[in-house]
C-alpha beads as a LAMMPS data file, in Angstrom:
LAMMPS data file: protein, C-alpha beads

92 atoms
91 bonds

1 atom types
1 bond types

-500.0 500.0 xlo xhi
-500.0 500.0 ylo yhi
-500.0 500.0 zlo zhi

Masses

1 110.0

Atoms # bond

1 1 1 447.922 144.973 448.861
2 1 1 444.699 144.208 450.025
3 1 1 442.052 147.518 450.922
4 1 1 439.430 146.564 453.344
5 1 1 435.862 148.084 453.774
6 1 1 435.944 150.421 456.700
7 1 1 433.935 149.587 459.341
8 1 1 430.259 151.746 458.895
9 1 1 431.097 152.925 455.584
10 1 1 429.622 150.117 453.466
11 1 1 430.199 151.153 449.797
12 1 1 430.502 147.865 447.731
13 1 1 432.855 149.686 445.102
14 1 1 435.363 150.532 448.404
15 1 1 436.269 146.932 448.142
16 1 1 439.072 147.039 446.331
17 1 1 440.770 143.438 446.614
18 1 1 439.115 140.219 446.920
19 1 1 441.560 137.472 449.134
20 1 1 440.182 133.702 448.389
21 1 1 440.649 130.307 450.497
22 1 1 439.696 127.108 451.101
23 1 1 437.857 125.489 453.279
24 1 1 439.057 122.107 455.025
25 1 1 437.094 119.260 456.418
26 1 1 437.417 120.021 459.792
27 1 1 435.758 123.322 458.637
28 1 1 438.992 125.667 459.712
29 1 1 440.092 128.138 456.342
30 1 1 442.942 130.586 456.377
31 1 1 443.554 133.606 454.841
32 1 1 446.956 135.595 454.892
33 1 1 446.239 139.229 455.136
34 1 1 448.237 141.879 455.147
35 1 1 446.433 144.886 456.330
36 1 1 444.953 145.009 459.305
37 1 1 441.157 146.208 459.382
38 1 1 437.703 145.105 458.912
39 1 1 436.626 142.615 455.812
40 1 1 433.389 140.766 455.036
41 1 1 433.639 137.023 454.996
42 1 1 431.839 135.238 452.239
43 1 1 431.712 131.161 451.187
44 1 1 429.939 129.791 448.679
45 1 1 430.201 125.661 447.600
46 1 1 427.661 123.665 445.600
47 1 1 424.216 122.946 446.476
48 1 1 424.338 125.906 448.811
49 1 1 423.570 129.598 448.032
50 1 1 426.215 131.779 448.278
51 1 1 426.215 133.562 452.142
52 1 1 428.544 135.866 454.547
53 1 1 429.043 136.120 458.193
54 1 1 427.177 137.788 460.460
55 1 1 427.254 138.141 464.334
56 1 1 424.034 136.887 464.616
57 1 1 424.674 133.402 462.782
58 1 1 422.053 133.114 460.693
59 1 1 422.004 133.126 456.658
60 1 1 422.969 136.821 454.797
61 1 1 422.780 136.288 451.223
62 1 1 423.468 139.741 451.107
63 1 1 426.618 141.985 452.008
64 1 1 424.037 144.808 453.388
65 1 1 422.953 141.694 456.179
66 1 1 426.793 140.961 456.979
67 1 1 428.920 142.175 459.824
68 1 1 432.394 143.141 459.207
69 1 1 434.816 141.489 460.810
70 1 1 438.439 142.879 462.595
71 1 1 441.365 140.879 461.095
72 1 1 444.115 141.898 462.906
73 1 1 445.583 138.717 464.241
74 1 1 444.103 135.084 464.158
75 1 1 440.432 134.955 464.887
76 1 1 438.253 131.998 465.573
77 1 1 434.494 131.051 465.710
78 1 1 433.436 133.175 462.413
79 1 1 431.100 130.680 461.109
80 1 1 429.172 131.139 457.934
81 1 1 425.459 129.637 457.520
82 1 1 424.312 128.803 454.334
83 1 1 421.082 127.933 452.672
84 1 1 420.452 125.144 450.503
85 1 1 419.634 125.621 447.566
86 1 1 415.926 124.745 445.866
87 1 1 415.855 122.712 443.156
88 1 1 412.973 122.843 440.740
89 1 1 411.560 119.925 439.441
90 1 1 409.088 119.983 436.102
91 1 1 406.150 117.927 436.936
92 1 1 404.540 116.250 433.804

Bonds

1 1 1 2
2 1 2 3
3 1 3 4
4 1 4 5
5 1 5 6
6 1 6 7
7 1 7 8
8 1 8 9
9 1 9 10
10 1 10 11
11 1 11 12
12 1 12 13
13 1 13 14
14 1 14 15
15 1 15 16
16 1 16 17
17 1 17 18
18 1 18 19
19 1 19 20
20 1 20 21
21 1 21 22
22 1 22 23
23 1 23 24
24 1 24 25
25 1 25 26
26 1 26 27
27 1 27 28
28 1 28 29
29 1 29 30
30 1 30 31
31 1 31 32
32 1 32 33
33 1 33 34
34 1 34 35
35 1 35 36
36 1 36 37
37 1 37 38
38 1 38 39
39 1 39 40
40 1 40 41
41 1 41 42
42 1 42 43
43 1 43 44
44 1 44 45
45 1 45 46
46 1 46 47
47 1 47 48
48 1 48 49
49 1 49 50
50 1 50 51
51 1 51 52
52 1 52 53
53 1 53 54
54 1 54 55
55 1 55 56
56 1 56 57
57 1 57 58
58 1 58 59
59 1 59 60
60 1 60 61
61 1 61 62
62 1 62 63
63 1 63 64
64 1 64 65
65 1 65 66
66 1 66 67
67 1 67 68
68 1 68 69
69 1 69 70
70 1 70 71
71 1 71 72
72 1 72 73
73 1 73 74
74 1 74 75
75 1 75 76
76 1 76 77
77 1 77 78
78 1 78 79
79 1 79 80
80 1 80 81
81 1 81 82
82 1 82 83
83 1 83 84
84 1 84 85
85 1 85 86
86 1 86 87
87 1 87 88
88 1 88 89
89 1 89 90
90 1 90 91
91 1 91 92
């Protein structure tokens, strides 16, 4: 069963459980959880660094910049910004 972080005590070795899902095109993911408390969302894709949400809606590429979020019933409007990422290119 899944363990969630508790809200204000942000150990990363609390987490116990990572829960995955996907993303559709319209942008809407779902996640069946089964204990209600607080989690960190995080996506990740290609060409994007990896980021979580935050109630301010910009980038975190860290946890430590991430708000937790209640899951307790169906939520809406969590979205996640992500960076692109920088390619290098070798000049010659």
């Amino acid at each position: 069963m899944p363990i969630g972080l508790a809200k204000g005590n942000q150990m990363p070795n609390d987490t116990i459980y990572t829960l995955a899902g996907f993303i559709k095109p319209d942008g809407t993911y779902f996640i069946n959880m089964q204990t209600p408390t607080y989690y960190f969302l995080q996506a990740y894709t290609n060409n994007f660094l990896p980021g979580y949400y935050n109630d301010e809606g910009i980038t975190a590429l860290f946890w430590q910049n991430a708000d937790s979020v209640l899951i307790d019933n169906n939520i809406t409007d969590k979205n996640i910004s992500l960076s692109e990422t920088l390619h290098m290119v070798r000049a010659e």
